[in-house]
Each structure stands twice: as structure tokens, then as C-alpha cells.
N, C-alpha and C positions, 0 to 999 in steps of 0.2 A: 550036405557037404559042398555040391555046387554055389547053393546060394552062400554059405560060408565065403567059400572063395572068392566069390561075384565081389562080397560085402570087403572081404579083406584087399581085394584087387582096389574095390571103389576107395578102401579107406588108404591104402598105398599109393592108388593115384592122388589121390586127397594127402596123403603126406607126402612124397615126392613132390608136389604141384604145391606145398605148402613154404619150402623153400624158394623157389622158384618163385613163389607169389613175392614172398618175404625181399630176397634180394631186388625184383623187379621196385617193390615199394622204398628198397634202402639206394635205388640207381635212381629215383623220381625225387626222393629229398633232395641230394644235392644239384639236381635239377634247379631244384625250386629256393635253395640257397643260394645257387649262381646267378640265378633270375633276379633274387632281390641285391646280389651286390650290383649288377648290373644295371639293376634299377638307379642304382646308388650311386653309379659311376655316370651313367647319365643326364641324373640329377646333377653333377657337379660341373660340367661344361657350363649348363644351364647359369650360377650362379657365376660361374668365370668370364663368361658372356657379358651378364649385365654389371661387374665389373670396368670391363672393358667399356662397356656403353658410357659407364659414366666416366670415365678416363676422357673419351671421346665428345663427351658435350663439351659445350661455347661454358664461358663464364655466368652468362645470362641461364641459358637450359638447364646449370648444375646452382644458380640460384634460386630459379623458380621450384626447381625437384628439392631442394633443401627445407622451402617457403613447403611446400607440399607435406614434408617429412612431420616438419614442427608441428603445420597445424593437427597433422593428425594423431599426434601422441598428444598434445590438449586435447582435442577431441575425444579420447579415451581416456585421459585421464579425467576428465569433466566424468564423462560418464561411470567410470569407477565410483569415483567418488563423491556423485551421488548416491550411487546403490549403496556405498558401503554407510553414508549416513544416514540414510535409511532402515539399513539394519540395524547401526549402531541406535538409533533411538529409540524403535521396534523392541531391541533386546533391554536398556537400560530402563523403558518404561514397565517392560513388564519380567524380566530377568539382569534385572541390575547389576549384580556380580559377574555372570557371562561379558558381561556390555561392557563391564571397564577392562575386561580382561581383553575382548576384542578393538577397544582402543586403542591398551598398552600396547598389543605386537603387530599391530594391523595401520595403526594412527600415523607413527612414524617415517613410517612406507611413502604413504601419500605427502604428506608433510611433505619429505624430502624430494619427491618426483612434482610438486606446486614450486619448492625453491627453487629445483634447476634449470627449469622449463618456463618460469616468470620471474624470479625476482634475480636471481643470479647472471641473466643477460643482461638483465638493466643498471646492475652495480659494474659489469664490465665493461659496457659501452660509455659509462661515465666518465668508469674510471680512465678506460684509454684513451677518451675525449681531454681528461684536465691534463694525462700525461705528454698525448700531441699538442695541446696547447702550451703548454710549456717548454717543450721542447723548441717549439716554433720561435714565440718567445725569445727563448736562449738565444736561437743560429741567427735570426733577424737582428737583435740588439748586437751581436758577433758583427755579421754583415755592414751595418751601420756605421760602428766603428773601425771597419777596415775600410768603406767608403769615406768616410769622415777625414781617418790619416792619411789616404791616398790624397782627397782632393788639398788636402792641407799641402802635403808635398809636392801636389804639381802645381800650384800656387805661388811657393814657393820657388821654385825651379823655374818658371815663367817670369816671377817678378827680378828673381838673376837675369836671365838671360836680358830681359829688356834693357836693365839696367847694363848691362855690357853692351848691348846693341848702339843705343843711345849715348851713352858715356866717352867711349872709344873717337865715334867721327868728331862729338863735341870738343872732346881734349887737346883732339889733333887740332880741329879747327882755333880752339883758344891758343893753342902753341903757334901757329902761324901767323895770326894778328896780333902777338905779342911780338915777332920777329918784327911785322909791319912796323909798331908801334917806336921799337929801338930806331929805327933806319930809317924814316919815313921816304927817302929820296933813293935807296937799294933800285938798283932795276929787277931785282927777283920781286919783288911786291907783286909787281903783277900773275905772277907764276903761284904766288903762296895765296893770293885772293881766289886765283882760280880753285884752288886744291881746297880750300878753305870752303867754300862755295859747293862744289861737289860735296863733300863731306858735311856739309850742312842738309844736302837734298837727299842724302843717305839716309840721315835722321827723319827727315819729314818721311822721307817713302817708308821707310820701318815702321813710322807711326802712325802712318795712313795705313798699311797693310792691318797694325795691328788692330787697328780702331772697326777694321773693317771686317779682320776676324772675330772681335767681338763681341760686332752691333749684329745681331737676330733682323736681317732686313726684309724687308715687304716683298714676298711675292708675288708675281705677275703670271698665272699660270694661266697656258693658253696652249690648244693645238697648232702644234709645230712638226716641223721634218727635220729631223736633228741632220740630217743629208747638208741643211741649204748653212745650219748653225756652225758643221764641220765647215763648209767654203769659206763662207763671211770669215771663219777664223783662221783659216789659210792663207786666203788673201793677206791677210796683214805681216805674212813673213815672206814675200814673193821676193822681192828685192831683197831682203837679207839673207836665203837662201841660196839665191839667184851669187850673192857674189863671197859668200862662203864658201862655194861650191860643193853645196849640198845635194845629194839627188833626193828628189822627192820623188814618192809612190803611193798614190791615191786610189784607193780603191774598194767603192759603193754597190754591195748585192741587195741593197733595200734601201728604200725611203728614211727608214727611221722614223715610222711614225710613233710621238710621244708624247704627253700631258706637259711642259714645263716653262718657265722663264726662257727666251729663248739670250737674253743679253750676260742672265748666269751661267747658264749654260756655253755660250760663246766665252766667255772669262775662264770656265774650267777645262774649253779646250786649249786656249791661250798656252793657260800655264801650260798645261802639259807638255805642247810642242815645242813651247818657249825653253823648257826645260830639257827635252834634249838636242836644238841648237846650241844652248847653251855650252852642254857635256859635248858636244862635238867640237864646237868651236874653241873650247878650254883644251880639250886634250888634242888637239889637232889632230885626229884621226882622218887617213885616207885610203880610200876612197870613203867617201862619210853621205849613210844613208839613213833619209827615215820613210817609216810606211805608216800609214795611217788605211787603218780599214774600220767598214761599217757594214754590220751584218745584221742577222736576229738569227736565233737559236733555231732548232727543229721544233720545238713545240709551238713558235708563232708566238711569246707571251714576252719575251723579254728582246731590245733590243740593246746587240754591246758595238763599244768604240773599242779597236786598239790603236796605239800608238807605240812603236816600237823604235828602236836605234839602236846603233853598230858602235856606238862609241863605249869607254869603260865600266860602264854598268855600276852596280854599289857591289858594299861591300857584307858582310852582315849584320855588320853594326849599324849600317845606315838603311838595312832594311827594317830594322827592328825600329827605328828615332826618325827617318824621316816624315811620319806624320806627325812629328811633335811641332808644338811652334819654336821657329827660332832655330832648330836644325838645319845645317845645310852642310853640304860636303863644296861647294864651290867660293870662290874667291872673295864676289862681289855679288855674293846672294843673300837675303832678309831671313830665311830660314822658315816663309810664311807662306809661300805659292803653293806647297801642295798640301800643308791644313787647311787653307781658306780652298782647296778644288777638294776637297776630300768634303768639308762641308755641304758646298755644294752640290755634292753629289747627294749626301745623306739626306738635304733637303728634300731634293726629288724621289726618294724613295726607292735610290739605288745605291750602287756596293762598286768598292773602287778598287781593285788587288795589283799589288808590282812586283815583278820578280826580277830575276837575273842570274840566268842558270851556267852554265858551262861556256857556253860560247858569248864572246865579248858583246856588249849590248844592256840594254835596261828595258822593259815589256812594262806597260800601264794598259788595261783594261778594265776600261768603263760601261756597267750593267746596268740599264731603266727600263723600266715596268712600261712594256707597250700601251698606247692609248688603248682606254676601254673601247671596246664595242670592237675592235679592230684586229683583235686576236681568230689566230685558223679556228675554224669550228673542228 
């Protein structure tokens, strides 16, 4: 009986413990379910990651990894499909009906992964090739002909304006030697020769100006100090300055050292300053000042001229026209001084910009490429 009991105790502990086992085995599953989504959840950072990486590459690094991609699906598919001709001939030589059967649903596969992968880049790159080419085509021939009707109209508009330029002194001048002509013994003759005469040198200056805006003339390029080119052209308005009573303010934080003509260069400061004596002395403005400064930039690569004055500035219509030829807002001005300095600027391989902002005044600043070798390191 004792061993009875021993047996039923063992087999009671053994059922009791048989539960117990059981739940311990059903608390270890989802253990082990939690572990594999876990897994699962950590696998996917992993692919979010190398997302990001590639977000993160240059153009170059997600071309060469693209260059990478391709080759290696050829590469596999080469090798595919070799084994799979291998079979295929394997099976057709010695199980024929297998063999075409595995052509039918197998054949096609390959086929269209050799199209997408070789022949279907090469019909795109073509095709986008004839379509940028035409396109191109298209906008240039566009271009062409919008260059074409512009120069035609400002051709036009040039060949006006001379014909006015020209016409005007001459008419005047033919009307006052007809006057001569009536009267020959008038004591005004001499008054109408004079005026006649002026009005004839109008003409020639117009036509010299123009001939000169033109003619594409010979450069003389030479190291220079645009410093000594600003005085030389200074100099030449001391006395009319002097009894306009103009203030002048000169003022040199660099040499100016630069590549250029130094006699063109003297003519495009000419005009400049010529031009706002001029605006000074037409609109009598007083106290009446000009500054002329010469600098270079912080980077040491370019040196600029300003030239600045206190007198009525433009307007904005004459900011927009006065680099046309033949434009001018003044009395007894060609319309040609500052497209022939604008030229000259361009020649040099510098940039000429005018404003004229809120307070009374007109600002020109002139920008040339420092001589080589001479720029801050």
C-alpha cells in the first residue's frame, strides 16, 4: 500500500508538475514569438538606415552604387541564363516534350529580364537623345529669330536717330546760308555764319563720335596704374572746375594696378567726369560736387573707379537708354559718351553699372580685372 502511495504521490507529483511544466513551455513560446518579432523589428531600422545612406550620397556615390546594381543583375542574369540553357538542351535532347514545356513558362522570364536590362536602355537613351536634340533645335532656331528681329530693330532705331542727329544741325545750318544768301551785305551774316559753323561741327562731332563707336579699334595693352590714368584725366578739367566752381574730391586707397590701354582708358574716364560737369553745370546746382575714388575690392582681384555727383541724377527712363547710342537727356550732348565708355570698358574685360537712388546725384562705377600675378594670395 505504501509503495502504492509512493507510486501515486510520484505519479501526482508528475501530474501536478505536468501542468506546471505545460504552462512553463506555453510562457517560453511567446517568449520566443517576441524574440522573432523583435528580431523583425530590428531588421527594419537596419533597411531604414541604408535608405537614408542612400538619400545621403553625392550624385557621383548613388551613380557609381546604381553602375554597381546593374552590373550585378547582368551578372545574374548571365548566369541564370546560362544554367537555364543548359537545361533547356539537356532536357530537349533527351526529353523533348519536358523541354519545350520548360521553354514555354520559363523562356519568357529571361527574355524579358535580357529586354529590360540591355535593349530597353538603349531605345531610351536614344530616344531622349533625338528628343533633346530637337528640342534644342526648336529654342535655338526661337532664339535666332528673336536675335535676328532685335538687331534688325535696333538698327533701325540707330539709323533714326543719326538721321536726326545729322539732319537737324544741317537744316539749321542750310536755313542760315540761305538767309546769308538773300542779304549778302545784312550785318547779322556774320552772327548766322557763326551759328552755321557751330552747327556744322555738331555734325562732324556726331560723326566722329559715331564712326568711333563703330570702328573695333587696336588695342594697346600694357601694364598700367589706373591711379596715374584717373590724374592725366583730371588734369584736363582743372580750369573748368576751377571756374564753375566745382568742388572736387579725389581719393586713391590703391594703385590700380591693371592689364589695359592706358589712352582708352583715359577717354572712358574723360567721358565720365565730363558728364557730370556737365549735369552740374546745366542744372546749376549749388554747392556742386564731384568725388571720384579708386579702390580694389576685399578679395584683391578686381579694381573699381567711382565717380559720383550732387547734381539731378536720371530719371528711369534714362537709366534704362542711356547706354543706347544717340541717347542723351542733355542740351548740347551726341548721345555717344557713355556707349563709346561702356565699350571701352567691355573691351577691358570689365562691368560699368549707374544708379541714382533717393538723394539728388548720379553714381558710375567702374570694375577691371586686376593685373595677373598681382592679386592677394
Amino acid at each position: 500500500m505504501q509503495q502504492r502511495k509512493n507510486r501515486s504521490n510520484r505519479f501526482g507529483a508528475a501530474d501536478s508538475g505536468g501542468p506546471s511544466m505545460q504552462q512553463g513551455w506555453n510562457e517560453t513560446r511567446p517568449r520566443r514569438r517576441h524574440s522573432r518579432r523583435g528580431r523583425r523589428r530590428d531588421a527594419e531600422p537596419r533597411d531604414f538606415e541604408t535608405e537614408v545612406d542612400l538619400e545621403l550620397m553625392t550624385p557621383e556615390e548613388r551613380s557609381l552604387h546604381d553602375a554597381h546594381v546593374i552590373a550585378e543583375r547582368k551578372a545574374k542574369l548571365t548566369g541564370d541564363a546560362l544554367k537555364f540553357s543548359l537545361i533547356a538542351i539537356l532536357l530537349l535532347t533527351f526529353v523533348w516534350p519536358l523541354g519545350i514545356v520548360v521553354l514555354i513558362f520559363w523562356g519568357p522570364r529571361y527574355l524579358r529580364q535580357l529586354y529590360s536590362l540591355v535593349v530597353e536602355p538603349k531605345l531610351r537613351e536614344r530616344f531622349l537623345r533625338e528628343e533633346v536634340e530637337k528640342q534644342v533645335h526648336a529654342q535655338l532656331s526661337e532664339e535666332r529669330r528673336q536675335l535676328e528681329n532685335e538687331h534688325a530693330r535696333s538698327m533701325e532705331e540707330l539709323s533714326a536717330r543719326v538721321a536726326h542727329e545729322i539732319r537737324n544741325p544741317i537744316t539749321a545750318a542750310k536755313s542760315l546760308v540761305q538767309q546769308m544768301e538773300e542779304d549778302p551785305d545784312a550785318g547779322e551774316n556774320v552772327e548766322y555764319a557763326r551759328v552755321a559753323l557751330a552747327e556744322l561741327s555738331r555734325v562732324e562731332r556726331s560723326v566722329s563720335h559715331l564712326l568711333r563707336f563703330a570702328r573695333d579699334e587696336e588695342m594697346s595693352v600694357q601694364p598700367l596704374r589706373l591711379a596715374d590714368v584717373v590724374d592725366s584725366a583730371l588734369e584736363t578739367f582743372r580750369d573748368r572746375i576751377a571756374r564753375s566752381g566745382i568742388e572736387l574730391v579725389h581719393e586713391a586707397s590703391a594703385e590700380g594696378l591693371v592689364d589695359g590701354d592706358a589712352e582708352k582708358l583715359r577717354r572712358a574716364v574723360i567721358n565720365l567726369v565730363g558728364n557730370s560737369v556737365e549735369a552740374l553745370e546745366e542744372s546749376g546746382t549749388r554747392p556742386a560736387r564731384i568725388e571720384v575714388q579708386l579702390g580694389e575690392n576685399l578679395a584683391g582681384d578686381t579694381v573699381w573707379l567711382r565717380i559720383a555727383d550732387n547734381g539731378p541724377g536720371f530719371d528711369a527712363e534714362a537709366l534704362e537708354k542711356m547706354w543706347s547710342p544717340f541717347f542723351t537727356s542733355k542740351q548740347n550732348g551726341t548721345g555717344l559718351g557713355l556707349a563709346i565708355t561702356r565699350k571701352l570698358v567691355d573691351a577691358h574685360g570689365g562691368r560699368i553699372e549707374a544708379s541714382s537712388g533717393a538723394d539728388p546725384g548720379a553714381e558710375f562705377v567702374v570694375s577691371l580685372p586686376k593685373r595677373r600675378g598681382e592679386e592677394r594670395a
